[in-house]
One Martini backbone bead per residue (centre of mass of N, CA, C, O) as a GRO file, in nm:
protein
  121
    1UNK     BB    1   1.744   0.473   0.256
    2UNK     BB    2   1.393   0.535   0.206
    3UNK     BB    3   1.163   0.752   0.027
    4UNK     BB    4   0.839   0.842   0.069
    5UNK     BB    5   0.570   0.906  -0.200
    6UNK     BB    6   0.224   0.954  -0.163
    7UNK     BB    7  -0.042   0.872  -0.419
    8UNK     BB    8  -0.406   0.874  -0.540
    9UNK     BB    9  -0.609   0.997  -0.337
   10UNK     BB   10  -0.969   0.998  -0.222
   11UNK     BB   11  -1.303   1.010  -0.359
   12UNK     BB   12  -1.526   0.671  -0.348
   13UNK     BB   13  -1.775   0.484  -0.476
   14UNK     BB   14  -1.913   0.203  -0.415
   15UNK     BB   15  -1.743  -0.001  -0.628
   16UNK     BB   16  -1.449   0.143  -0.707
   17UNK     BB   17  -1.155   0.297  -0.799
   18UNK     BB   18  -0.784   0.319  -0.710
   19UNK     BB   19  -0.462   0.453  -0.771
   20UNK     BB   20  -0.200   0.414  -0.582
   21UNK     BB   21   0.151   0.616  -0.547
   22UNK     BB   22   0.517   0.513  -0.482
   23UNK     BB   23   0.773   0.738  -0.455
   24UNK     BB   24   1.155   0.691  -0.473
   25UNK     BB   25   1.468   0.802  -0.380
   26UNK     BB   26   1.648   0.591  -0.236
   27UNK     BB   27   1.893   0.339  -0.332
   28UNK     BB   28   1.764   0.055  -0.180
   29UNK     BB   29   1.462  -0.017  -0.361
   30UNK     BB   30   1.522  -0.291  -0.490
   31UNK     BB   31   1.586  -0.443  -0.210
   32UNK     BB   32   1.279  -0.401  -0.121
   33UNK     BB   33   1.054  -0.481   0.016
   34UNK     BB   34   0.682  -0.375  -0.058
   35UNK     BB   35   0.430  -0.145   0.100
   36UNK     BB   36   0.091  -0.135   0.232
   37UNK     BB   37  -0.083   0.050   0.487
   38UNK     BB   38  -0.360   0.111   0.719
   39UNK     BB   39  -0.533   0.424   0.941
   40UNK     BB   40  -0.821   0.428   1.113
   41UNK     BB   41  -1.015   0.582   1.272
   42UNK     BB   42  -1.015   0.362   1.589
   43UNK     BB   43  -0.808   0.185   1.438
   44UNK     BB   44  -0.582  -0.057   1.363
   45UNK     BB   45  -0.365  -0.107   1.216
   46UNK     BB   46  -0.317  -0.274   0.839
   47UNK     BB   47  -0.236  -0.513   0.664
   48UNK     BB   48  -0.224  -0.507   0.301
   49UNK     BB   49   0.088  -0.526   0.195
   50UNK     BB   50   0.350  -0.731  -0.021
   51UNK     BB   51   0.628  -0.724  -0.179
   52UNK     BB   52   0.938  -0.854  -0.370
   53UNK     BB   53   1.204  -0.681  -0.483
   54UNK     BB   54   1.094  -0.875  -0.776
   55UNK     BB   55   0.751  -0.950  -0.744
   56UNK     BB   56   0.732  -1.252  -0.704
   57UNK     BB   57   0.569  -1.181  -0.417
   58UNK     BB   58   0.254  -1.161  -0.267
   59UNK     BB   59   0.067  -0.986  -0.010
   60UNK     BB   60  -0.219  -1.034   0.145
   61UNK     BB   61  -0.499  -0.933   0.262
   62UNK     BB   62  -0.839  -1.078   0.351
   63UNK     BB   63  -0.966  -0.768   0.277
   64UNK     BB   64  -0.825  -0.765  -0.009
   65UNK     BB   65  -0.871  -1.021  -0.170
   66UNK     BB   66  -0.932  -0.936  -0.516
   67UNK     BB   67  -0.912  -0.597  -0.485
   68UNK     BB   68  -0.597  -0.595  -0.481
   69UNK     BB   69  -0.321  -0.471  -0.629
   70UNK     BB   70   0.047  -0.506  -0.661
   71UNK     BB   71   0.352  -0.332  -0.767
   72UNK     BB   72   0.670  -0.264  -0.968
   73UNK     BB   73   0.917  -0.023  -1.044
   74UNK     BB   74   1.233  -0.020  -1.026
   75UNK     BB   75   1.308   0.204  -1.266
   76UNK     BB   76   1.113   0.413  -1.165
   77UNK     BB   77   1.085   0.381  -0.834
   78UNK     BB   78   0.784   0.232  -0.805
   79UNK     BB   79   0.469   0.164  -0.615
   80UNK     BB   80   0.156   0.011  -0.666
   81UNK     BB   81  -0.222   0.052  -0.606
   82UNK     BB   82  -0.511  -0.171  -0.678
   83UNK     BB   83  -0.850  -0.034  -0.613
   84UNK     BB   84  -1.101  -0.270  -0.604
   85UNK     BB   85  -1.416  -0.280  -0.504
   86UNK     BB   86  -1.524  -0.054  -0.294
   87UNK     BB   87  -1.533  -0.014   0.068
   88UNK     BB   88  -1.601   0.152   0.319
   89UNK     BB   89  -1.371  -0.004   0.504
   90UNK     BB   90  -1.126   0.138   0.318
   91UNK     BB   91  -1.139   0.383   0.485
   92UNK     BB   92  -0.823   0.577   0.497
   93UNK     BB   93  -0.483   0.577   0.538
   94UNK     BB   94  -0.227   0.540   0.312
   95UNK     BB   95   0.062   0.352   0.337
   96UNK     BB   96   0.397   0.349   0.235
   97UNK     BB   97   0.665   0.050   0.261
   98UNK     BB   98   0.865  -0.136   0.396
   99UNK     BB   99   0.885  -0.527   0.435
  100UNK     BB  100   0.799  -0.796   0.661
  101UNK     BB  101   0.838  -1.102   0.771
  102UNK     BB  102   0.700  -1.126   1.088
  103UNK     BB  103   0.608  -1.311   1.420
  104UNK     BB  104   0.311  -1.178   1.377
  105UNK     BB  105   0.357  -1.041   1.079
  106UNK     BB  106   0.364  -0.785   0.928
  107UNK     BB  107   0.615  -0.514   0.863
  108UNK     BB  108   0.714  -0.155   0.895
  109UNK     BB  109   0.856   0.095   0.741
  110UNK     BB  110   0.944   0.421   0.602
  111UNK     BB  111   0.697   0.588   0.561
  112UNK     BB  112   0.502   0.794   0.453
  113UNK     BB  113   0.236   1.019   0.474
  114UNK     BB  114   0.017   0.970   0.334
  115UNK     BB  115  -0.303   0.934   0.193
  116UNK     BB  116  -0.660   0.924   0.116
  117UNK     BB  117  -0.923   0.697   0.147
  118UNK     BB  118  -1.245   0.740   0.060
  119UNK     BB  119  -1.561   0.557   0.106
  120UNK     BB  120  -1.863   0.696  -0.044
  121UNK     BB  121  -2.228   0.824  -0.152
   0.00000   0.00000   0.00000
């Protein structure tokens, strides 16, 4: 399994940028499709994001469609989200996770602590 350790989150004001970085440990980190979720107070989880194993196809949610990209660095062992032009409703909790197209939507495991990305002015 993974291990992952999220970094990189913060207070931001609407329509800035931030990048978080999630370091993986586990030996079979290049063979998972990696994504982030996030989960903000008194709303239900919310797929952001999912990569795969090799970078070539990328999921996004349509509420950050444009706004958002995921990356990812097998050598380094890590995956970026690069967050431009934050609103308001982005703020919550980013989890990175392994992920997959699962029958009613992505779907994550093996999640790390989360960050916290905080967008007020």
């Amino acid at each position: 399994q993974v291990q992952l350790v999220e970094s990189g989150g913060g207070l931001v004001q609407p329509g800035g940028s931030l990048r978080l970085s999630c370091a993986a440990s586990g030996s079979i980190f290049s063979i998972n499709a990696m994504g982030w979720f996030r989960q903000a107070p008194g709303k239900e989880r919310e797929a952001v994001t999912c990569i795969s194993s090799n970078g070539g196809g990328t999921y996004y949610a349509d509420s950050v469609k444009g706004r958002f990209a995921i990356s990812r660095d097998n050598i380094k062992r890590t995956v970026f989200l690069e967050m431009n032009s934050l609103k308001p409703e982005d703020t919550a909790v980013y989890h990175c996770a392994t992920c997959w197209a699962g029958v009613g939507g992505y779907e994550y495991d093996d999640w790390g602590q989360g960050t916290q990305v905080t967008v007020s002015s």
